[in-house]
C-alpha positions as MATLAB code, in Angstrom:
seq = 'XXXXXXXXXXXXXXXXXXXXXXXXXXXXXXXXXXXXXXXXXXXXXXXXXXXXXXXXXXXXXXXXXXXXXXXXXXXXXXXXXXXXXXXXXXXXXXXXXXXXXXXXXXXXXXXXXXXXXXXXXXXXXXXXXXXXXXXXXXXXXXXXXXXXXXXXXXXXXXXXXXXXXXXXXXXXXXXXXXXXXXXXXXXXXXXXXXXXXXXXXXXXXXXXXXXXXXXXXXXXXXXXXXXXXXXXXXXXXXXXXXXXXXXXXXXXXXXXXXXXXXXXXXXXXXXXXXXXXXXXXXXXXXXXXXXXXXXXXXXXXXXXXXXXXXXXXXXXXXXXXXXXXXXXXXXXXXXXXXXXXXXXXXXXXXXXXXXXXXXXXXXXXXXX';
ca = [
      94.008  193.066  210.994;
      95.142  191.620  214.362;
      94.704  188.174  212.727;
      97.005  189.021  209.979;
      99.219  190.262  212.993;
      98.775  186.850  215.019;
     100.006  184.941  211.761;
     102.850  187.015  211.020;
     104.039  186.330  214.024;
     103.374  182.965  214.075;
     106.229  182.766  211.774;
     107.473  179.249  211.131;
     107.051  177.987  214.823;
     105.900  174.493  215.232;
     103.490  172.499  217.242;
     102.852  169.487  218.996;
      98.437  169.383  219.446;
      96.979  166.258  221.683;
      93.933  165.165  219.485;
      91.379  162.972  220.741;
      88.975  163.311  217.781;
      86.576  165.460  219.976;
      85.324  169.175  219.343;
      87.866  170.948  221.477;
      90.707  169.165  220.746;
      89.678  169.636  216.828;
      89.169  173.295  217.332;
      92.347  173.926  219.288;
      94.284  172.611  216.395;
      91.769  174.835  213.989;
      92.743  177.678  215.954;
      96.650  177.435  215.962;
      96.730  176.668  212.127;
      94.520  180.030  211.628;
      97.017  181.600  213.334;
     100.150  180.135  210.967;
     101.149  177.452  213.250;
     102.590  174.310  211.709;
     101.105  171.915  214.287;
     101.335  167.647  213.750;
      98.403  166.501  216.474;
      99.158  163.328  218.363;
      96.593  160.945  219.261;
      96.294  158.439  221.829;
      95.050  154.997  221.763;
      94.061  153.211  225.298;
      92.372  150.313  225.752;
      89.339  151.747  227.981;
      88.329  154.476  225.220;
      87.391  157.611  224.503;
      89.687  156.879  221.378;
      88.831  156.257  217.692;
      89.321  152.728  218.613;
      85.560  152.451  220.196;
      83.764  154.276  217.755;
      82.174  156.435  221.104;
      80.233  159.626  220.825;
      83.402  161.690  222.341;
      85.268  160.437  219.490;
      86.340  161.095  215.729;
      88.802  159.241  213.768;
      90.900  163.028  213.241;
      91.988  161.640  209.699;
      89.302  163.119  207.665;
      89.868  166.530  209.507;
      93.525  166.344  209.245;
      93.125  165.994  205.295;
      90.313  168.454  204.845;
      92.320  171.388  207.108;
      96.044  170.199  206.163;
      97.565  168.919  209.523;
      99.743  165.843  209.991;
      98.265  163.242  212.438;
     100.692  160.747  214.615;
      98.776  157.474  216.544;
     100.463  156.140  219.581;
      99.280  153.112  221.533;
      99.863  153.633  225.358;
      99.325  149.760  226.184;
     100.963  148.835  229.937;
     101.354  152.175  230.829;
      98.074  153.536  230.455;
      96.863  150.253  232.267;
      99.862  151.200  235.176;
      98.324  154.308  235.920;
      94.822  152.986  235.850;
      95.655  150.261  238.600;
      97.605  152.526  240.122;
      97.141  156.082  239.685;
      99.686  158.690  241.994;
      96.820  161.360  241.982;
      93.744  158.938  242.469;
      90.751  157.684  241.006;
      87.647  159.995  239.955;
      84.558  158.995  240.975;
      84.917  155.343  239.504;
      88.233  154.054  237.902;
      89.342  157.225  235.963;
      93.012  158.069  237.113;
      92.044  161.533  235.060;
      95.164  163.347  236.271;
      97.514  160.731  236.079;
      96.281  160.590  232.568;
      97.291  163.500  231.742;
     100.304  164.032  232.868;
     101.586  160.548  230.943;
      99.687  162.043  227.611;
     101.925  164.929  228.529;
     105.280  163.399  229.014;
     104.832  161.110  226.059;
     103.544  164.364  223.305;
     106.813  166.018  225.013;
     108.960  163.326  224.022;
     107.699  163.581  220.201;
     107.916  167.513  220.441;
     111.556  167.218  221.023;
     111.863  164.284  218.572;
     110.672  166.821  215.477;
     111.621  170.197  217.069;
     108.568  171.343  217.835;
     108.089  174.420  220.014;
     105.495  173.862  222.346;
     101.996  171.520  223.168;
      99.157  172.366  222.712;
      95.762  170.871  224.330;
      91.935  171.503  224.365;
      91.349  171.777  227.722;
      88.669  174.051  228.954;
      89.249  175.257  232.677;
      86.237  174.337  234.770;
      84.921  171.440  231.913;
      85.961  168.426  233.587;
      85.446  168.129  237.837;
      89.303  166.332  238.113;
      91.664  167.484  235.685;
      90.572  170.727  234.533;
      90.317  172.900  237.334;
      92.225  175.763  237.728;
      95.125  174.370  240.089;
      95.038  171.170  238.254;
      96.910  172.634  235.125;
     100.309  173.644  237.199;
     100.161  170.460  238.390;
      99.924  168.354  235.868;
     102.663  170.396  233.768;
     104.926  170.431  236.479;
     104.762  166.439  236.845;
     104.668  166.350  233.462;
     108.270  168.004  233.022;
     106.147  170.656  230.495;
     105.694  173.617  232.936;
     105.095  177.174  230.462;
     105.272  174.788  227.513;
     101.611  173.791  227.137;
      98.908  175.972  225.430;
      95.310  175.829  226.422;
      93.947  178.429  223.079;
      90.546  177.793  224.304;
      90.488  179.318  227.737;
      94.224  180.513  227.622;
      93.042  183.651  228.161;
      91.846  182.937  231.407;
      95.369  181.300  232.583;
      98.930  182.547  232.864;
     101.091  183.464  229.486;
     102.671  180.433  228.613;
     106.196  180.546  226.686;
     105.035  180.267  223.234;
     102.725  183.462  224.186;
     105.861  185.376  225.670;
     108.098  184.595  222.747;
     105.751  186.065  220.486;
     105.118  182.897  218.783;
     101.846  183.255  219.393;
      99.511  186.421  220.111;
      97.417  186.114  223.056;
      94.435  188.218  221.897;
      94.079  185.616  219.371;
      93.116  183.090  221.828;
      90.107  182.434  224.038;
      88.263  182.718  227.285;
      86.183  179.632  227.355;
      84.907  178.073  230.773;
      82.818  175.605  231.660;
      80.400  172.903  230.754;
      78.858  174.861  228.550;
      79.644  173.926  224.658;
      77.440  176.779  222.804;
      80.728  179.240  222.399;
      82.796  175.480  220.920;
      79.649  175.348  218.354;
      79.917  178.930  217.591;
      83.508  178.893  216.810;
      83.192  175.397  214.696;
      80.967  177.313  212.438;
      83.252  180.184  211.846;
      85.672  177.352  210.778;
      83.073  175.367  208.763;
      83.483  172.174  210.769;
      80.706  170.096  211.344;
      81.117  166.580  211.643;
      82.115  166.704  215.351;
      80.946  164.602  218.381;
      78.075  165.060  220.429;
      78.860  165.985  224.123;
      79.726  162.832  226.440;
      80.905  161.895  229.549;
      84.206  161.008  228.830;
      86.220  157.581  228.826;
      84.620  154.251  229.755;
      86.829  154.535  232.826;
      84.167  157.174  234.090;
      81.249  154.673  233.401;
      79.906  153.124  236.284;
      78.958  149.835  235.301;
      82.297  149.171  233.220;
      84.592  150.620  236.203;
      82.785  147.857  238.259;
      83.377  145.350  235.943;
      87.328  146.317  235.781;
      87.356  147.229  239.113;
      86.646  143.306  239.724;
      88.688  142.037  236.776;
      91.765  143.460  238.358;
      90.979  142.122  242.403;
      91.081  139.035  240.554;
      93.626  139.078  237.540;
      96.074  141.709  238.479;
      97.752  141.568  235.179;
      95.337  141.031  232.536;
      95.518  140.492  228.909;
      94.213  142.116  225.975;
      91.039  139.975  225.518;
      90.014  140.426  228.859;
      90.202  144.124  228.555;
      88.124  144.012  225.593;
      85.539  141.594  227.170;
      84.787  144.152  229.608;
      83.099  146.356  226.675;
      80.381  143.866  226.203;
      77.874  141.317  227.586;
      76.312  140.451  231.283;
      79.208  139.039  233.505;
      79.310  136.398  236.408;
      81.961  136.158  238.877;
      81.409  132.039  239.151;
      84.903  131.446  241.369;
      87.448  133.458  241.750;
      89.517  132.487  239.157;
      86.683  132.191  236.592;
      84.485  134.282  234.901;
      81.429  133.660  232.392;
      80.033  136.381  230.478;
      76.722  136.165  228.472;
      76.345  137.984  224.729;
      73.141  139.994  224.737;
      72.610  140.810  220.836;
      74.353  139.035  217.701;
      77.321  141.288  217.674;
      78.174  140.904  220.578;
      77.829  136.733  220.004;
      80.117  137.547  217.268;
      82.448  139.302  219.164;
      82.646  136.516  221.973;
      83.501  134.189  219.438;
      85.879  136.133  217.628;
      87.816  137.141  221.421;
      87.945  133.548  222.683;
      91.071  131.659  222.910;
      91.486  128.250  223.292;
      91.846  127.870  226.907;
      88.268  129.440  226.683;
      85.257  127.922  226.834;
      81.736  128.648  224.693;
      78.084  128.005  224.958;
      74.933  128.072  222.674;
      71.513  126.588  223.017;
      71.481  125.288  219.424;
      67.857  126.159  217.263;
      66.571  128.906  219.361;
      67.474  132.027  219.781;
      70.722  131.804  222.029;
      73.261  133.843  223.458;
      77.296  132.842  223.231;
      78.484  132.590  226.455;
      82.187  132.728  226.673;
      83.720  131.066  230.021;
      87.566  132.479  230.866;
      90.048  132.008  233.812;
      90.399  128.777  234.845;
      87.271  127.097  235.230;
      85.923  123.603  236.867;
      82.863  121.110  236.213;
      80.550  122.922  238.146;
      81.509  125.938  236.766;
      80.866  125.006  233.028;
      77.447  123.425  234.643;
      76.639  126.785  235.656;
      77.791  128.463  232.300;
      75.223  126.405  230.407;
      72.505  127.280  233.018;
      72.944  130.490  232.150;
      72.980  130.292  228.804;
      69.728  128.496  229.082;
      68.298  131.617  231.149;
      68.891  133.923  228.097;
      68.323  131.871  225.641;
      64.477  131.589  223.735;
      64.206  128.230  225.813;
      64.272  129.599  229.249;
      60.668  128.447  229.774;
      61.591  124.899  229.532;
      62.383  122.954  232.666;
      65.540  121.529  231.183;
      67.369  122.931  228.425;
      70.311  121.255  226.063;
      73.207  123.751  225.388;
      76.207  122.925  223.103;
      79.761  123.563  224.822;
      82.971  123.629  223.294;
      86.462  125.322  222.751;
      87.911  126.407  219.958;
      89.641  123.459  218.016;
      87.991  121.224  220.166;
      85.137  118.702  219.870;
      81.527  119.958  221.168;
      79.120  118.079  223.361;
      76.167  118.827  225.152;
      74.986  119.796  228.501;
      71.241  119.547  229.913;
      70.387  121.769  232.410;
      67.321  124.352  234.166;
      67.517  127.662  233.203;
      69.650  129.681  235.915;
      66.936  131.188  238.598;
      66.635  134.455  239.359;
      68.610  134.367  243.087;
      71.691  132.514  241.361;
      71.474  135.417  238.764;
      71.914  138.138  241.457;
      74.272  136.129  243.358;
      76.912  135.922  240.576;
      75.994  138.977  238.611;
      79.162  141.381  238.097;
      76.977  144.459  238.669;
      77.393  148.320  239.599;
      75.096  148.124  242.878;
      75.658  148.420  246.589;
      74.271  145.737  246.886;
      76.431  143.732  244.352;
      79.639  145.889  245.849;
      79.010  144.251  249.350;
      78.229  140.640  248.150;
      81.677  140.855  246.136;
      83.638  142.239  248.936;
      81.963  139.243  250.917;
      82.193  136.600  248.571;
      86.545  137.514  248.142;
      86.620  137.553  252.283;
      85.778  133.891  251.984;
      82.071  134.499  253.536;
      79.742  133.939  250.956;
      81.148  131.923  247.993;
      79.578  131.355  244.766;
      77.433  128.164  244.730;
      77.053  126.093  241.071;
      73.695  125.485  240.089;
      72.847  121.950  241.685;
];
């Protein structure tokens, strides 16, 4: 009965939902359309994931749900702004390169803009107060709605009933008691309500964005000290492969399985430079910025390092570019010292030798 209340209510008011493709944002949609919301869901693309892009456990492409439970879905690509706040974030980094509240409140301002463009009455997002350490905290949501220019006009159905009415909820557009008090880390009451709906294709719990990864907020955490404004390819790099910080305007990064090989190849552009030990089994080694003769020298050393010849004293590898003509390189496999020395790597130790190396006190060396 208080249901059938909820949706009469409801009446014809309309939604704007932020959909990542994960559980809560899924079920916060679920929720609003039980209770007779019209809602479109809007989801964001980045290019540092968790989107449908990466294929990541805290992801679902939301098309298939969308069709099975009757919502409309938008996609919009943040690009340079996304990548603005990331170098940049007004409310800080997390614990590695995740401007988490910055995030937000662009998400925010963006949905808002596409509320007003279809007359939509409110946003709606599936945060859970006390779920994530930076953005979800109690006095984070004021915050982030006030910057955000949305302040009263974003619903939280999951834990709303743990936070101040919002506008929707004090028009009567939507009935409070039909919301929830969810809090925490904790996904058992998420599960429990996903089976009331009959959803079950949802994500596995993760720990967010590659931005909150360690050893890939190293990586762009060292991509940007060096190429302030980088491009597409190099963002995508990033995602795959062991890198080397050879000079500091070149880079070489090393495939570690076929798909990644494939991937190398596919990313290179012709200012690039690749490497392969020819009949053994080889990585693709992909060498970007700009990059000199010793640095190509010490491309194919590596190369020969991870490739099924590294027990050979001197190893042939095949360099070229794409459109250009190959030609071979002899040289040792890479020992282990140059391999720590140049390693892109989420250490202390690695941390220290960068900030060294960039001071102008310990440069990389080419392999003699």
């Amino acid at each position: 009965m208080q249901r059938e209340k909820a949706e009469r209510k409801a009446g014809n008011a309309k939604a704007v939902a932020l959909l990542s493709g994960g559980l809560d944002s899924t079920l916060a949609v679920l929720v609003l359309l039980r209770l007779g919301i019209d809602v479109t869901a809007i989801t964001f693309l980045t290019h540092f994931g968790c989107d449908i892009t990466d294929n990541s456990s805290c992801s679902r492409d939301p098309m298939p749900v969308a069709r099975e439970f009757g919502f409309k879905v938008k996609l919009s690509h943040l690009a340079d702004k996304f990548l603005d706040i990331v170098k940049n974030p007004a409310f800080g980094h997390g614990k590695n390169m995740n401007p988490c509240i910055d995030c937000r409140i662009l998400m925010l301002k963006e949905a808002k803009v596409f509320m007003d463009l279809i007359g939509a009455d409110f946003l709606v997002t599936g945060e859970v107060l006390g779920q994530r350490p930076m953005s979800q905290r109690r006095e984070c949501f004021p915050l982030v709605d006030r910057e955000a220019g949305v302040e009263g006009l974003v619903l939280r159905p999951l834990s709303a009933k743990l936070l101040p009415p919002t506008v929707p909820e004090l028009k009567g557009l939507v009935d409070r008691e039909a919301l929830y008090g969810f809090r925490g880390r904790t996904r058992k009451p998420q599960m429990a309500l996903a089976a009331e709906f009959g959803l079950t294709d949802y994500p596995s719990p993760a720990g967010g964005c590659l931005l909150t990864e360690p050893s890939y907020a190293f990586r762009l955490r060292d991509l940007l000290l060096h190429n302030p404004s980088p491009g597409v390819k190099d963002l995508h790099l990033l995602r795959i492969g062991r890198h080397f910080r050879t000079s500091p305007e070149c880079k070489v990064i090393v495939g570690r399985n076929r798909e990644e090989n494939d991937r190398i190849v596919s990313l290179a552009a012709a200012d690039d430079t690749l490497l392969k030990v020819e009949g053994v089994g080889s990585p693709v080694t992909i060498v970007t910025g700009t990059a000199s003769g010793a640095d190509i020298i010490t491309a194919a050393s590596l190369t020969a390092r991870y490739s099924d010849a590294k027990h050979l004293p001197e190893v042939e590898t095949t360099v070229w570019s794409i459109g250009g003509a190959p030609y071979r390189l002899a040289s040792p496999p890479a020992p282990e010292d140059l391999i720590e020395r140049l390693r892109i790597a989420d250490s202390k130790r690695a941390d220290k030798r960068l900030r060294a190396r960039d001071r102008g006190r310990a440069p990389a060396q080419p392999v003699p």
